[in-house]
Each structure stands twice: as structure tokens, then as C-alpha cells.
C-alpha positions in Angstrom: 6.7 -84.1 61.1 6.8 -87.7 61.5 5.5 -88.7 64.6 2.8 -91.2 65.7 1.1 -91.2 69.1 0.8 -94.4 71.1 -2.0 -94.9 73.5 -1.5 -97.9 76.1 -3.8 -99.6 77.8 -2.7 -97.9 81.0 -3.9 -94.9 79.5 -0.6 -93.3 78.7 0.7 -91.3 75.8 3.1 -91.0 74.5 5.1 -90.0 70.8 7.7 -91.7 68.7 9.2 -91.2 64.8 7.4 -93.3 62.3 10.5 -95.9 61.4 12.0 -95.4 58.5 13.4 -98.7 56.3 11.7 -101.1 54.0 8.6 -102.8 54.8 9.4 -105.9 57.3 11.9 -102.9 58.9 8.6 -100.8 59.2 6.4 -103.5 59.8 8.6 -104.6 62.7 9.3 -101.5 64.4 5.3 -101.0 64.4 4.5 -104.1 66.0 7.0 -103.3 69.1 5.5 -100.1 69.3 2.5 -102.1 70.1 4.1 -104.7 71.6 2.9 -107.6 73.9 3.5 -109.8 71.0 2.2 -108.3 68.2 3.1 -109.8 65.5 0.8 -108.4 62.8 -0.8 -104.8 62.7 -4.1 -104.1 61.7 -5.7 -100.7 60.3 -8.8 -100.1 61.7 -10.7 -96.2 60.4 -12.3 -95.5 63.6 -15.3 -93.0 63.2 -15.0 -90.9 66.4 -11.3 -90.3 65.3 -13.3 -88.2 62.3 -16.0 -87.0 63.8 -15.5 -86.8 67.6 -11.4 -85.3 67.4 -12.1 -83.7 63.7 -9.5 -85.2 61.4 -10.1 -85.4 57.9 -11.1 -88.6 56.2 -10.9 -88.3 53.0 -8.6 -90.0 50.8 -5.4 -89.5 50.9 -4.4 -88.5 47.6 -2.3 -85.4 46.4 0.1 -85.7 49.8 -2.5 -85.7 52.1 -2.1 -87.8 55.3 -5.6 -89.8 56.5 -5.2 -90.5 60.3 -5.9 -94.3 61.0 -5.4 -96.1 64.2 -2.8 -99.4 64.1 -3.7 -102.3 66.6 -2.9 -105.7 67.1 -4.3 -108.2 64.8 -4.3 -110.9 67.5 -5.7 -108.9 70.6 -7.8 -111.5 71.6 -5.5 -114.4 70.9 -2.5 -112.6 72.8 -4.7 -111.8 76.1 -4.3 -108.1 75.3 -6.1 -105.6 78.0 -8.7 -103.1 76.8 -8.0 -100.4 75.4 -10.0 -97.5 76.8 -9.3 -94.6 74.1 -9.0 -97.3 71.6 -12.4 -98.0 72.0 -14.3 -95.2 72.4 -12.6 -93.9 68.9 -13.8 -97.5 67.2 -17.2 -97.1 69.2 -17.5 -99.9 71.1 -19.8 -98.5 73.4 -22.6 -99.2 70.1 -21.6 -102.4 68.8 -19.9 -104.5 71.7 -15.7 -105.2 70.0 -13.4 -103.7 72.0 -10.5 -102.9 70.9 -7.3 -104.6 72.9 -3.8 -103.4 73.3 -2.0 -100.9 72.7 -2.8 -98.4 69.8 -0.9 -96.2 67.2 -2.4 -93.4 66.0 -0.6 -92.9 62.7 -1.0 -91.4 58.9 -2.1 -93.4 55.7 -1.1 -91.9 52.2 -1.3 -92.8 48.6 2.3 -93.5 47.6 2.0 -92.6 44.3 3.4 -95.7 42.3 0.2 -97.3 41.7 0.3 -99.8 45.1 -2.2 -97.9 47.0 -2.1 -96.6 50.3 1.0 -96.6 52.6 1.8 -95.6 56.7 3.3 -92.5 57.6 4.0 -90.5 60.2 1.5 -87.7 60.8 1.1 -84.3 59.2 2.2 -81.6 61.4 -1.4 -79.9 61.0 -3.0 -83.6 62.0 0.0 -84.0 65.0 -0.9 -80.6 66.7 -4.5 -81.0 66.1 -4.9 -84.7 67.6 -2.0 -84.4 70.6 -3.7 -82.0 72.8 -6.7 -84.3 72.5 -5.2 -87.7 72.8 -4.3 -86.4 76.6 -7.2 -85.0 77.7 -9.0 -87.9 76.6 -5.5 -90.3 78.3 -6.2 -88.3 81.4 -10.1 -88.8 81.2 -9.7 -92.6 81.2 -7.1 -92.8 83.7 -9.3 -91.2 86.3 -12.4 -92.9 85.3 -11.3 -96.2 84.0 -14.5 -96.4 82.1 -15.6 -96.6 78.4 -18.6 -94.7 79.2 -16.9 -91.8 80.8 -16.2 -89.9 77.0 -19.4 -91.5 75.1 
């Protein structure tokens, strides 16, 4: 498997292949994923995506994928919308930042050549486990249009 789930801010889901390429090809495929004009990604290690959805969070070492969530850098400065599921994952309902734009819910692993941690697509064990509730929690927010709805 290697897939990534984008979340807009409409509330929508849906899956694509983690590009393949070198690292602007990668970088640049992930930022139109997001799009809006994002320019730059940023990793953000969202709590509830451990311990509300149950993936792991331990390193990734050995070939183990980490889930992470992938958002735009510049939210704020490119007028993004809120980002309902992004921000319940992140917690904003405790400490106030939202998260804006669109997200990718993607895998983080240690590449093995002594540069540290790299994006991947996710595990098929992470995939199966977090799809099923990435919609319910899609279709929660669409009716309720509300942060508080899934807290």
C-alpha cells in the first residue's frame, strides 16, 4: 500500500498514491494535494490521531510506518478555511489553533541512511485501520459543522 487520505475542509475524503520522485517532485505533488496555495507542508503529530483513532506512535524504525498529518505551513497567511477533522485530531478544542486547510494523513519512516525520518504512503494495516474512521468522522462534521460535535 501506498496511499494517503486527504481530508478537505468541506469535509470530504478522499485517497491518492503517495508520489513517487525525488524530493521537490514529492514535495510538489504534496503541496497540490493540499492545495490552495501551499507552498510548504508542515508535519504536525496530532494526539487524537494516537489515541482517539489508535495508530501507533512510536518510532518508526525497523520499517514501521508512524501516521502523521501534513498541512499547510501558511494556513493563516493563505486565508485557508478550518479544518474540522483536522482539528479535532490536533485538539484544538483544548488549546485554541486550529488547523486550516486541507490535510494529508500520510506515513513517516526512518529511511535507513542516516537522514532521519522520511514520508510514505501508509501501511496497509494503518490504511484499513484509519479509512473507515476518517469517514465516519468526514460524515460527522459534514452534518454537524462543528468542532465540538466529536470532542
Amino acid at each position: 500500500m501506498n496511499k494517503v487520505i486527504v481530508i478537505t475542509t468541506d469535509n470530504e475524503l478522499r485517497t491518492e498514491d503517495y508520489p513517487s520522485g525525488d524530493w521537490k517532485t514529492r514535495h510538489d505533488a504534496l503541496t497540490g494535494m493540499i492545495g490552495n496555495g501551499c507552498r510548504m507542508v508542515e508535519h504536525v503529530m496530532p494526539v487524537r490521531l494516537y489515541t482517539g483513532l489508535g495508530a501507533y506512535p512510536e518510532y518508526p524504525q525497523n520499517g514501521r510506518c508512524r501516521p502523521n498529518m501534513l498541512v499547510d505551513e501558511d494556513g493563516y497567511a493563505n486565508q485557508q478555511r478550518v479544518n474540522l477533522v483536522g482539528c479535532w485530531l490536533y485538539q484544538t478544542d483544548i488549546h485554541g489553533c486550529p488547523i486550516l486547510g486541507n490535510i494529508i494523513i500520510a506515513g513517516e519512516t526512518d529511511i535507513g541512511d542516516g537522514d532521519g525520518l522520511d514520508f510514505i504512503g501508509l501501511t496497509d494495516d494503518q490504511y484499513k485501520l484509519l479509512l473507515p474512521q476518517f469517514k465516519k468522522l468526514c460524515e460527522k462534521a459534514r452534518m454537524t459543522n462543528e468542532i465540538t460535535a466529536y470532542c
